[in-house]
Structure formats: structure tokens, C-alpha cells
C-alpha positions in Angstrom: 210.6 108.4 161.9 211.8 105.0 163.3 212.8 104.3 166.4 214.8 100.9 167.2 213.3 99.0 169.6 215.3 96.1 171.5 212.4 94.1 172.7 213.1 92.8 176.6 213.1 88.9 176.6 211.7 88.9 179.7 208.7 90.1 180.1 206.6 90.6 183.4 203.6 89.6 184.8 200.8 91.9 184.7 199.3 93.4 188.0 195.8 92.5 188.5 193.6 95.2 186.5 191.5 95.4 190.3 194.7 96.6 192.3 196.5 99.1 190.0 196.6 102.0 192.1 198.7 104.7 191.0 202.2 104.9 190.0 203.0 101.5 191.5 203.7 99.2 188.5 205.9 100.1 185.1 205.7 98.1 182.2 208.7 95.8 180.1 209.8 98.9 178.0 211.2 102.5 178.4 212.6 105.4 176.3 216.1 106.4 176.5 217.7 109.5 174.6 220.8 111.2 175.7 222.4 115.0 175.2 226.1 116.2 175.8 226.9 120.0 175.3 229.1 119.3 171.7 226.5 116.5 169.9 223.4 118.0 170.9 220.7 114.9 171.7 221.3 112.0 170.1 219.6 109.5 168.3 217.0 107.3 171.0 215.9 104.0 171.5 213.2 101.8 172.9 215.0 99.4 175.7 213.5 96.8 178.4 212.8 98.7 181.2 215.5 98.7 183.9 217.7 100.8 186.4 219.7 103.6 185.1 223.2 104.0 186.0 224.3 107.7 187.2 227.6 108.6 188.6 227.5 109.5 192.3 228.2 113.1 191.1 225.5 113.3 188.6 224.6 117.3 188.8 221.0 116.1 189.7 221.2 114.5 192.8 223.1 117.6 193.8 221.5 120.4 192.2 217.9 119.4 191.1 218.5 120.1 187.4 215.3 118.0 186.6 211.9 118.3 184.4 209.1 116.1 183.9 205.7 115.8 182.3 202.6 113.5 183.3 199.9 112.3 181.0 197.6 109.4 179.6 197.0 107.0 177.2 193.4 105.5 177.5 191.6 102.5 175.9 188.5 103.7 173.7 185.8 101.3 173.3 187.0 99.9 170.0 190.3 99.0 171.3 192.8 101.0 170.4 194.9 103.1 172.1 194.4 107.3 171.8 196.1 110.1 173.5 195.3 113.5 175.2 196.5 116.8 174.0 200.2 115.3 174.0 201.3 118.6 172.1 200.2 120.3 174.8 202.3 118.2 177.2 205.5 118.5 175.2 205.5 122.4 174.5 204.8 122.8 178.0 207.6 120.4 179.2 210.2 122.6 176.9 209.0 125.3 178.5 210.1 123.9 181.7 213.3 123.0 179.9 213.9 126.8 179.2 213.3 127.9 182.5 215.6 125.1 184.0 218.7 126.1 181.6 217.9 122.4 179.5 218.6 121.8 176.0 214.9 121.2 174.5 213.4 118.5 172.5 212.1 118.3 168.9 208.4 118.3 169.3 207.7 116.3 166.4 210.1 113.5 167.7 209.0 113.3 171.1 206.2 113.3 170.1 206.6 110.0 168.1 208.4 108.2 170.5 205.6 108.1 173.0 203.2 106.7 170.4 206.0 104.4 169.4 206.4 103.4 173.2 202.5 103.2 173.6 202.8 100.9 170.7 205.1 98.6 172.2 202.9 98.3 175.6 199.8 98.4 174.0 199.6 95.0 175.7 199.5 97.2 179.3 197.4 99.5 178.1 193.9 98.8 180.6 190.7 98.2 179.3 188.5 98.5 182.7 186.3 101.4 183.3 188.4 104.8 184.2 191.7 102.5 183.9 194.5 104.0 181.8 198.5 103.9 180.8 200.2 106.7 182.8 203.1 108.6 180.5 205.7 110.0 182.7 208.9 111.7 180.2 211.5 113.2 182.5 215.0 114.3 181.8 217.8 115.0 184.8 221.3 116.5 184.6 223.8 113.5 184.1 227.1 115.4 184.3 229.2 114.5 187.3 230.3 117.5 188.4 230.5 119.3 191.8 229.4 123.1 191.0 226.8 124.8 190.5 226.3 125.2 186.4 223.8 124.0 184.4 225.0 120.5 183.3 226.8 119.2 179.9 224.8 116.2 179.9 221.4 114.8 180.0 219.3 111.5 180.0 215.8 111.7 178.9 213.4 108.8 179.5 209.7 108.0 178.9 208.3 105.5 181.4 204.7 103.8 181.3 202.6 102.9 183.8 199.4 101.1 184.3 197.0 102.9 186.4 193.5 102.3 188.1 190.6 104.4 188.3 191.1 107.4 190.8 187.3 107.0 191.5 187.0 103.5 192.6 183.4 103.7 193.7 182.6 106.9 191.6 183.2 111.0 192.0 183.4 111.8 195.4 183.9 115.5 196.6 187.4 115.5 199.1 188.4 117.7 202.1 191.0 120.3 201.9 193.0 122.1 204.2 194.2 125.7 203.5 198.3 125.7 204.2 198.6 128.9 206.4 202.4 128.3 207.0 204.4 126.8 203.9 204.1 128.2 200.7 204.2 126.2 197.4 206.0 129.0 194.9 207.2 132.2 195.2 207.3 134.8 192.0 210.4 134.7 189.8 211.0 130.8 191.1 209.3 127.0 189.6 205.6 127.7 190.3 204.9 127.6 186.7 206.8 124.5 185.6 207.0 120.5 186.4 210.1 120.0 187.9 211.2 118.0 191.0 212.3 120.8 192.9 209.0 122.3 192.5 207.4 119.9 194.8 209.6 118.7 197.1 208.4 122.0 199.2 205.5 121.1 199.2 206.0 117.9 200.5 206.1 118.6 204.3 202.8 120.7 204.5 200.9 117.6 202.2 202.2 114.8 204.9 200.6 117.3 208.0 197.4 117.2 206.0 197.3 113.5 205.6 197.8 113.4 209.3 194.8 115.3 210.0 192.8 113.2 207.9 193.1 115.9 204.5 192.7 114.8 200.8 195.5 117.6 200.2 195.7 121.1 201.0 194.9 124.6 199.2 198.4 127.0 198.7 197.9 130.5 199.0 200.4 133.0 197.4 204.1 133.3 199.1 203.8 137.2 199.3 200.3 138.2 201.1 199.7 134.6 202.5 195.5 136.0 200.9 195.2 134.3 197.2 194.1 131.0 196.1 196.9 129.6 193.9 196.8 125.5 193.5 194.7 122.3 195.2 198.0 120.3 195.9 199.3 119.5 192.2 196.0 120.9 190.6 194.4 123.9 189.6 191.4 125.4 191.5 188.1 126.6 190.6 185.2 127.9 192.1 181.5 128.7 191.1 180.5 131.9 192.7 177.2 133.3 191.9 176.8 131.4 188.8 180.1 132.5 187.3 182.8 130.2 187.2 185.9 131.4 188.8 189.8 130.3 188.3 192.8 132.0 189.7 194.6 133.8 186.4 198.2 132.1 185.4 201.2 134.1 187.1 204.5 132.8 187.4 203.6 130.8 190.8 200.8 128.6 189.1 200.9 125.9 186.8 199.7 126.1 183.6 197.5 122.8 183.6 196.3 120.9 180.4 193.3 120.3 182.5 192.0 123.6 183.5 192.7 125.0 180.0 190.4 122.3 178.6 187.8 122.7 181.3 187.5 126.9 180.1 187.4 125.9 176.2 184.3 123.9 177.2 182.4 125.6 179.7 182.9 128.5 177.3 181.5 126.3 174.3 178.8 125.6 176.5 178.2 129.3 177.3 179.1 129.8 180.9 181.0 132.9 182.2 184.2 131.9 183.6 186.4 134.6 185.4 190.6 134.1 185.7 191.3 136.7 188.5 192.8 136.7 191.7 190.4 135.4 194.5 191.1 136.0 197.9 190.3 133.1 200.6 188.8 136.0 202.3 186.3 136.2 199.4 186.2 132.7 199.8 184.8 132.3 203.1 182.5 135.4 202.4 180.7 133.6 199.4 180.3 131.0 201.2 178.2 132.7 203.8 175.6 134.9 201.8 175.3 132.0 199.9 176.7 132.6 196.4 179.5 130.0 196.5 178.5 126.7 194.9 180.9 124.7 194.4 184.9 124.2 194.0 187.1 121.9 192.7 190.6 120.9 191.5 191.5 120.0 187.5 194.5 117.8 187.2 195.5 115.0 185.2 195.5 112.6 188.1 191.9 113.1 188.8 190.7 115.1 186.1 187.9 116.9 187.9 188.6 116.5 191.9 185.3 118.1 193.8 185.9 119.7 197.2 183.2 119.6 199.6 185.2 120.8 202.6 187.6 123.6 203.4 189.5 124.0 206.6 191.4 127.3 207.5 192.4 128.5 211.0 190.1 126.4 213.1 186.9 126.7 211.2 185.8 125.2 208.4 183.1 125.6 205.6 180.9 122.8 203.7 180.4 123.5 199.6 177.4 122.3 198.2 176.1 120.4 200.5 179.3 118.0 200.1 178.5 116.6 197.0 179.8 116.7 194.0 178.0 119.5 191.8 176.6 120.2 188.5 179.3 122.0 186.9 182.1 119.5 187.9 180.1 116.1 187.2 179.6 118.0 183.7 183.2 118.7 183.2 184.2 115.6 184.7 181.6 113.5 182.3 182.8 115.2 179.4 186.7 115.1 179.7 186.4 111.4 180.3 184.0 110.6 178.0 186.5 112.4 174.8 189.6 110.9 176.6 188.4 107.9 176.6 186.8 107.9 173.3 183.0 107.4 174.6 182.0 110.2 173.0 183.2 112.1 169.4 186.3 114.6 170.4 185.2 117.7 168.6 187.3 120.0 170.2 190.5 118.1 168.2 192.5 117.2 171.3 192.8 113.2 170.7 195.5 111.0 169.0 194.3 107.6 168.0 197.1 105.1 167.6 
């Protein structure tokens, strides 16, 4: 399944590997495929990276007719390049293609075309420790019109970009504030999918965190303002008397590659791990007879994010001493080490390229 490739003839300087950061630099090549409502999507192509051109009326700048996907390629000690459950990443992405009215994507060839982009980079892809190639795929609605429909056309792209490690200095547990006033999803709305208009709500309360001097805050459900949902763009767990405790998917939480990879191996490894509703009120009370050990937040970005501070309504609560505990350095040392191919994947979730 070949994809052309017009190769840019100018390419451009790499950052330096020490100041990558995240999301800041793109590399020399990108993935463009296009859809109207009579041709269906058409055949794509491998371009040099550069602006797109959209008409002022594009239906997404209007009407947030927008999904996207996030994931990695990482560097495995014998060179080459291998990806991360990117089937997962995919299904999940049509998903958010159904739910946004969006024509969806053969599986098999989007598949390829992020290898075949990978491929192209390989020169980007980082080799430093906890380094990686960020995949970002994300289609918007391109038809200029003024009216609220789902759109005739679309432009899908896959962008790459470098990215440095999120742990400079090692796993360090964060501080969290628990959003009493904005809410991130409501049932019967986005919570579930990746899509622009997903976040920008959530925007407002994660910039009054930052003020305060918060890693990112906790969401609690739209209806009772009582349940744990998400840690900012991540999923949430907590160990609570030994048992390892996630909020159950509803319509209102995402369903991340992450946390589903965390259960299959504390599972494997024989742990009890509960998906139920938990309350912030059982939260707190944990907390002080002493049966709540740790919490943390699974997300691509970070992979295993430990909290070791939660803030809600003027008082706040320290977990495990604020450090970073057993079961997340566990989780954390063993989804790195298969991602990055330190140690054999025998759960099946890599792609070597």
C-alpha cells in the first residue's frame, strides 16, 4: 500500500535533543488526505510540511467539526523505530469520527501511512533517554459554509513531532487542584472523545490552576459536582486499601490507551483493580483512616503522572508521603520499558518499523 511521497528540498535544522520540550518543533514532512461528500476520501500523500490553506468560512473555525488523536513513536535500543498500540489509537479516533458526524478512515490505511510518515522522519525520531516522536492525526471540516450541518468536506493530516522527556530529572509526584466550579463533560456531550471542542472548556479552570501554582486540576462529574472523572487530559487512579481503584468509563470520560494498558498489567500481575464511581468524599475519607496510598494520572503525555497533593475547598491532603509509590513507579517502569523496547513486549502492543 504505497504512498507517494514528495520529499521537501529544504529541510530544517534539528532542535537540540536537550531543549525539546513538548509540542514545540514539527519535522520536514506531513500527511495530507482529503474527503468530499460524492468521492468519499481520496487517495493521500506524504508532502513537506507547511501551512494549510482554509477558506475563511471553513465549517471548523465556525462550528468545531474537529477530531484528533495523540501518540508515539520511540527509539528502541537497537535503533529502529517501533510504535504503541496504534490500532488502538485509530479505532478510537473513528469513534470520535462517529460521534462528531465524520466520514471514518480505513484502519488498515491509516494505519500505514503513519509508519510510512515515521519512515520518512526516522531521521527526527530521538534517541536520548525518555525522548520520543509525538504522532498527532487530526481531521477538521473544510467546507465553507455558514450553517450549522455537518460539513461536505474534510482535510485529514498527520503531523510529527520531536519531544523531550516529561521527566527531566526523573518521576516526580505533582499537585492537583480539585475544579469545584467548571465542569469538563456533561453526559450525552464529547467527554468520551478527542476533539477540540472537548477541551477548550477546560481551558479556563487549567490556566486558574497554573496561577495558583497547580500541575493541573481533578474534574468531578457535571451533575452532582461528587465523582472523580479525569486528572486534566488523563485518567485517574487510586490505591485504596490495597485495591487499585479507577473511575468506570461513562460517556463523560475518556477512554485512554493508557489506563487500559495499566489494568491488563496490574491484572497480569495479580492485583485487584476496581472501575466504579468514587466519590472525592471517599476520597478525603481514605485519606484520613489511612487506607489511601497513592493516586495518579495515566496519559500518553506522561504515561504514569503521580499525585502527591490534592487541594479542594481550602484544605488539602498529602498521598504517600509525596512521593511517588510502588504501584505507579511499577507501572511507569514497565510501560516505558515495552514502549521503548528495553524490555520484551509480551502483551503484543508494539509495531517495529
Amino acid at each position: 500500500m504505497s504512498i507517494p511521497i514528495t520529499r521537501s528540498t529544504q529541510p530544517k535544522p534539528q532542535p537540540n535533543p536537550a531543549q525539546l520540550g513538548f509540542g514545540k518543533y514539527f519535522t520536514d514532512h506531513m500527511f495530507v488526505m482529503e474527503n468530499d461528500v460524492e468521492k468519499g476520501w481520496l487517495p493521500g500523500q506524504i508532502v513537506p510540511y507547511a501551512p494549510i490553506t482554509l477558506d475563511p468560512a471553513a465549517m471548523v473555525l465556525h462550528y468545531g467539526q474537529e477530531v484528533f488523536e495523540g501518540l508515539k513513536a520511540y527509539r528502541r535500543p537497537d535503533g529502529r523505530a517501533q510504535l504503541f498500540r496504534p490500532q488502538d489509537n485509530i479505532k478510537r479516533f473513528n469513534r470520535s469520527c462517529v460521534r462528531l458526524s465524520v466520514p471514518e478512515i480505513d484502519q488498515e490505511y491509516f494505519l500505514n501511512a503513519m509508519k510510512q510518515l515515521v519512515i520518512t522522519d526516522i531521521d527526527w525520531l530521538p534517541s536520548q533517554p525518555e525522548a520520543s516522536l509525538y504522532i498527532r492525526p487530526y481531521l477538521v471540516a473544510s467546507d465553507p459554509f455558514l450553517g450549522v450541518r455537518r460539513s461536505e468536506r474534510y482535510i485529514f493530516i498527520i503531523i510529527l513531532s520531536p519531544v523531550g522527556a516529561y521527566y527531566p530529572g526523573g518521576i516526580t509526584p505533582t499537585k492537583i487542584l480539585i475544579e469545584g466550579e467548571d465542569v469538563r463533560a456533561a453526559s450525552g456531550g464529547l467527554g468520551s472523545v478527542k476533539a477540540g471542542a472537548n477541551y477548550a472548556a477546560t481551558l479556563r479552570a487549567q490556566t486558574r490552576a497554573s496561577q495558583k501554582g497547580f500541575a493541573q486540576v481533578m474534574w468531578l462529574d457535571s451533575h452532582e459536582r461528587k465523582y472523580v472523572e479525569e486528572v486534566g487530559t488523563s485518567n485517574a487512579f487510586f490505591v485504596i486499601d490495597d485495591k487499585v481503584v479507577t473511575p468506570s468509563l461513562t460517556d463523560t470520560i475518556l477512554p485512554g490507551i493508557t489506563r487500559d494498558s495499566c489494568i491488563q498489567l496490574l491484572r497480569k500481575w495479580g492485583l485487584e483493580v476496581q472501575e466504579r464511581a468514587v466519590s472525592i468524599d471517599e476520597v478525603w475519607e481514605t485519606h484520613e483512616n489511612g487506607k489511601l496510598s497513592e493516586c495518579f494520572a495515566t496519559g500518553t503525555a506522561a504515561v504514569v503522572s503521580p499525585v502527591g497533593e490534592l487541594f479542594y475547598r481550602d484544605k488539602s491532603i498529602k498521598i504517600g508521603n509525596n512521593e511517588v509509590g510502588p504501584v505507579a513507579r511499577r507501572l511507569y517502569d514497565a510501560l516505558t520499558d515495552i514502549q521503548w523496547g528495553r524490555k520484551p513486549d509480551d502483551m503484543g502492543w508494539t509495531i517495529t518499523l
